[in-house]
C-alpha positions as CSV (number, residue, x, y, z in Angstrom):
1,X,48.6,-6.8,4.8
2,X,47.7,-4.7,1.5
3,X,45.9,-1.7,2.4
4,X,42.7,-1.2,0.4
5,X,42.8,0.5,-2.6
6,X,40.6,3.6,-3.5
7,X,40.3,5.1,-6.4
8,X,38.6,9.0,-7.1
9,X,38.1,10.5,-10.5
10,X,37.1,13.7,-11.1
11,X,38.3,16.7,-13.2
12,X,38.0,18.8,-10.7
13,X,41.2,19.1,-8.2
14,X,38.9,20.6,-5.9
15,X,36.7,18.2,-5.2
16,X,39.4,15.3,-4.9
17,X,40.9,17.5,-2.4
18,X,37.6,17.1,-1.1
19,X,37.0,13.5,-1.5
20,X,40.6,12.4,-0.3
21,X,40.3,14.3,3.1
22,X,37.1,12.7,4.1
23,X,39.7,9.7,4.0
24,X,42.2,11.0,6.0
25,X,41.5,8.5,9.2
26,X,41.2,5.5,7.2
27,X,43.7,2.8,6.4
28,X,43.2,3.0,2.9
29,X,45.6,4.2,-0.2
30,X,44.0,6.4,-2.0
31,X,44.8,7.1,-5.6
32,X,43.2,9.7,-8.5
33,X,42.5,10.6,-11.7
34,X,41.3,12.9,-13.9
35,X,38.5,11.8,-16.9
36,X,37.8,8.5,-17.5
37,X,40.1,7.6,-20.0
38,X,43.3,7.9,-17.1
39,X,40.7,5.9,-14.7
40,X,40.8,2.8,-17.1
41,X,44.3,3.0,-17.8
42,X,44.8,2.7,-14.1
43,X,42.6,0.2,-13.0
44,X,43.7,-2.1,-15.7
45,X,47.1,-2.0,-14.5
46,X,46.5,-2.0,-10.9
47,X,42.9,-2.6,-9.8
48,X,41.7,-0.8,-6.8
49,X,38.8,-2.2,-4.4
50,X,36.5,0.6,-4.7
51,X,36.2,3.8,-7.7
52,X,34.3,7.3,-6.6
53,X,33.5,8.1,-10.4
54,X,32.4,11.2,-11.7
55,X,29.4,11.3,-14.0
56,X,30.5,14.5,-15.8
57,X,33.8,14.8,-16.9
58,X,36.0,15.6,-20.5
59,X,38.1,12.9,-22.7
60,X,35.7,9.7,-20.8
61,X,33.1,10.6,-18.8
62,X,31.9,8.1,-15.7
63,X,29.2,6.6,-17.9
64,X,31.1,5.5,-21.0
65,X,34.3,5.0,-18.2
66,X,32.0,2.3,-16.2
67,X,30.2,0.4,-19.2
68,X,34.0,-0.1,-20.0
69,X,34.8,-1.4,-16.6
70,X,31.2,-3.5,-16.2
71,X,31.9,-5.3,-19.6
72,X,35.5,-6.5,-18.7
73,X,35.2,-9.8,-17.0
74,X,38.4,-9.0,-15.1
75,X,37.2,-6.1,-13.9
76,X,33.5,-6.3,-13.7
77,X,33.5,-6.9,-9.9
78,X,35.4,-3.7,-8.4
79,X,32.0,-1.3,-6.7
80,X,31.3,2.1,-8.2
81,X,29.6,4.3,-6.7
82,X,29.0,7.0,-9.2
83,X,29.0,10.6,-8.4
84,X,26.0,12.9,-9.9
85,X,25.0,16.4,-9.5
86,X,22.0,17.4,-7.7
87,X,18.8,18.5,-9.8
88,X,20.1,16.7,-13.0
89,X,17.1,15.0,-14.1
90,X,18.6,11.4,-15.9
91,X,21.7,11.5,-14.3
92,X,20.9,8.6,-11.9
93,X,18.7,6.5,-14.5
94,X,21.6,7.2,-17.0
95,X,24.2,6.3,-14.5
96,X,22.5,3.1,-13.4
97,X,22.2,1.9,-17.0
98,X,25.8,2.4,-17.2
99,X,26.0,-0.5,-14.3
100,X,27.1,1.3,-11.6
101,X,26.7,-0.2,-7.9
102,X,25.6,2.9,-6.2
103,X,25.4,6.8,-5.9
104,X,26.1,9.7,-4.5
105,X,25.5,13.3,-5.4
106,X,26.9,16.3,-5.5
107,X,27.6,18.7,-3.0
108,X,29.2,15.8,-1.3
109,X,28.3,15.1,2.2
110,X,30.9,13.7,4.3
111,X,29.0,11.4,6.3
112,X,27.1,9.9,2.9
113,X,30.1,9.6,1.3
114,X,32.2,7.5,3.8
115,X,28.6,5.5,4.5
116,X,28.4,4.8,1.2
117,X,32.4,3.6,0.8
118,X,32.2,1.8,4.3
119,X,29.1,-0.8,2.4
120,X,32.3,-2.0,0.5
121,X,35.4,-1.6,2.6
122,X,35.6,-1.8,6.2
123,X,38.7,-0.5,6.3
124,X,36.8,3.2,6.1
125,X,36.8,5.1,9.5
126,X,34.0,7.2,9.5
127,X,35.3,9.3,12.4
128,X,37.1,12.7,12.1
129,X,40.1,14.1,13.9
130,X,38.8,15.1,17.3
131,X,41.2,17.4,19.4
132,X,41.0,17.6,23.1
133,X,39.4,20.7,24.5
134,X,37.5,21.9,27.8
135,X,34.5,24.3,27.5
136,X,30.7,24.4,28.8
137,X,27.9,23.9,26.1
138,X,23.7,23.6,26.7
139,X,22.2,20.8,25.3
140,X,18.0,20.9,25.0
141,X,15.7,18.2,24.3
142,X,12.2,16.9,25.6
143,X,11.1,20.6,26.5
144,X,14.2,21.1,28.7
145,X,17.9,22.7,28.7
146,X,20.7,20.6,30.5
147,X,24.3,21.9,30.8
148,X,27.6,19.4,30.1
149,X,31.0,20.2,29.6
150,X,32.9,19.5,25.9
151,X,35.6,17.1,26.2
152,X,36.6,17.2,22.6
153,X,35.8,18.7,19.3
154,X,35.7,18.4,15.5
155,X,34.1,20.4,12.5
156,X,31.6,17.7,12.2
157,X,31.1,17.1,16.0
158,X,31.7,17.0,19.5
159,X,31.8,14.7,22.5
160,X,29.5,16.1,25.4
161,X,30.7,14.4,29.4
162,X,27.4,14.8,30.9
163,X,25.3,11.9,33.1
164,X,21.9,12.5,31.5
165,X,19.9,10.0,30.3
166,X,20.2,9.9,25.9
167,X,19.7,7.6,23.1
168,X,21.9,7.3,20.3
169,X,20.5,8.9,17.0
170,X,18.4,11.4,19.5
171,X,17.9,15.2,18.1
172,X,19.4,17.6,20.1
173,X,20.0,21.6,20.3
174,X,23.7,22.6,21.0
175,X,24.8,26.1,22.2
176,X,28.5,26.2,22.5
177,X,30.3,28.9,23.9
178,X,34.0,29.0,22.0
179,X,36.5,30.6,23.9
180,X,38.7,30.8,20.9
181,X,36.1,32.0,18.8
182,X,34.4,34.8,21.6
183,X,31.2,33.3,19.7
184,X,28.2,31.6,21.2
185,X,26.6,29.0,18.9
186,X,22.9,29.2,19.3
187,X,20.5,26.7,18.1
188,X,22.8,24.3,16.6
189,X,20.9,21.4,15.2
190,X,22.9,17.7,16.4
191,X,22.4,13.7,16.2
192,X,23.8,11.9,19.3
193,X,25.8,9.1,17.5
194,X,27.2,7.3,20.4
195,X,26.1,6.9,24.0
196,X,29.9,6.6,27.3
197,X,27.4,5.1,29.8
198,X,28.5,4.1,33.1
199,X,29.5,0.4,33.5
200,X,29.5,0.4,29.1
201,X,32.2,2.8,28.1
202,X,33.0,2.9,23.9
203,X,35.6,5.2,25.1
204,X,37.4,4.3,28.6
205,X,39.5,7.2,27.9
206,X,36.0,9.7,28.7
207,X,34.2,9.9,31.7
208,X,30.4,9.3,31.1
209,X,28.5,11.4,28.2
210,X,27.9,10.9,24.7
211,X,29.0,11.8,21.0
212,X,27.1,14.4,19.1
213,X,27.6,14.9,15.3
214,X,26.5,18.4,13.8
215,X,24.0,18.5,11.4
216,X,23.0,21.2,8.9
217,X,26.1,23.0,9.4
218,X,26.3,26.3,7.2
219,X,30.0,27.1,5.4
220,X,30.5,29.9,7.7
221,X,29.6,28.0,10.5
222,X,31.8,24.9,9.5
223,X,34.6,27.0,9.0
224,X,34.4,28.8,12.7
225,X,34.5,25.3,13.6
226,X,37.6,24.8,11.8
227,X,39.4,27.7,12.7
228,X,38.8,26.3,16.3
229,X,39.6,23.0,16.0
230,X,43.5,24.2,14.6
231,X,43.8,27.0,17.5
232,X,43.0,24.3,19.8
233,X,45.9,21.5,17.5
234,X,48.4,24.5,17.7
235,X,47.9,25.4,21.5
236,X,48.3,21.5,22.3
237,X,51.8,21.6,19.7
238,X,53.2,24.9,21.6
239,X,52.4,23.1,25.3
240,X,54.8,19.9,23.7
């Protein structure tokens, strides 16, 4: 079977780079361009299932690009989901008049953008590359501090073993104490996302606990979290 076809456009390099590692995980084939202009040429010879499509961009911009695509009958159907920048006033009005099917702004957020692309493509995995790891953290809630241990880690995310009672989509506060790093992470904002009860395991492979994702992570902070998560990948490759 086909994979899915994706399609990013944006004259920035950058922020495909961007856009194509938040589908990383997914079974998807992801293809780019760079103005509007390419885009059409592209889709008309090989339609994808789903464009990302820039608002602002040289030669075409996403605008004059989807009124293009929304007035071919052949076409008409394929979801965009156009990309604007925060603070523009119009953009979105501008953007919808254009016919696109949805929108997301920029800075891109990971988990808005692969929300927004899994509302027309299953085949987008919205999880990150986790890497097995083993250090304590503190998790408070409801007035009180409980301690679990980290099973496994991400930039966006962790997964706690503990046997305490949680909900999924509960706020939490993480502290995390990186060995790699020599860091302790205080007063790290978090969403549990998924609940490993007893007797109702998502994940057989991990004893009872639950999945946190990070939120309002800071660049300095996300990139700690990075350098982590690849100390802990090329630890595990020297072991092997």
């Amino acid at each position: 079977m086909a994979k899915p076809k994706i399609l990013l456009v944006d004259d920035t390099k950058l922020v495909l780079e961007l856009e194509k590692s938040f589908l990383k995980l997914s079974h998807v084939e992801v293809l780019t361009a760079l103005n509007g202009a390419l885009a059409l040429e592209m889709i008309r010879k090989d339609p994808p299932d789903l464009i990302f499509l820039d608002m602002n961009m040289p030669v075409m911009d996403g605008c004059e690009c989807c009124q293009e695509l929304k007035a071919d009958p052949f076409l008409s159907s394929i979801p965009v989901i156009m990309v604007t920048t925060a603070g523009r006033e119009g953009d979105r009005e501008r953007a919808g008049q254009a016919g696109c099917d949805d929108f997301i702004t920029k800075p891109i957020d990971r988990r808005e953008f692969l929300e927004k692309a899994r509302r027309y493509t299953d085949a987008v995995d919205r999880r990150e590359e986790r890497v097995p790891c083993q250090f304590p953290a503190l998790f408070a809630f409801a007035g009180s501090s409980v301690g679990g241990n980290v099973m496994d880690i991400s930039d966006g995310g962790v997964f706690v073993a503990s046997h305490e009672p949680v909900r999924e989509e509960q706020l939490i506060k993480l502290a995390l104490y990186l060995p790699e790093s020599k860091m302790v992470l205080r007063e790290l904002s978090a969403r549990i996302a998924w609940v490993n009860e007893d007797g109702n395991r998502v994940n057989p492979g991990l004893p009872p606990g639950f999945g946190v994702e990070f939120l309002d992570v800071d660049e300095e902070l996300r990139e700690t979290l990075k350098i982590v998560v690849d100390e802990t990948l090329g630890e595990a490759g020297e072991r092997h």
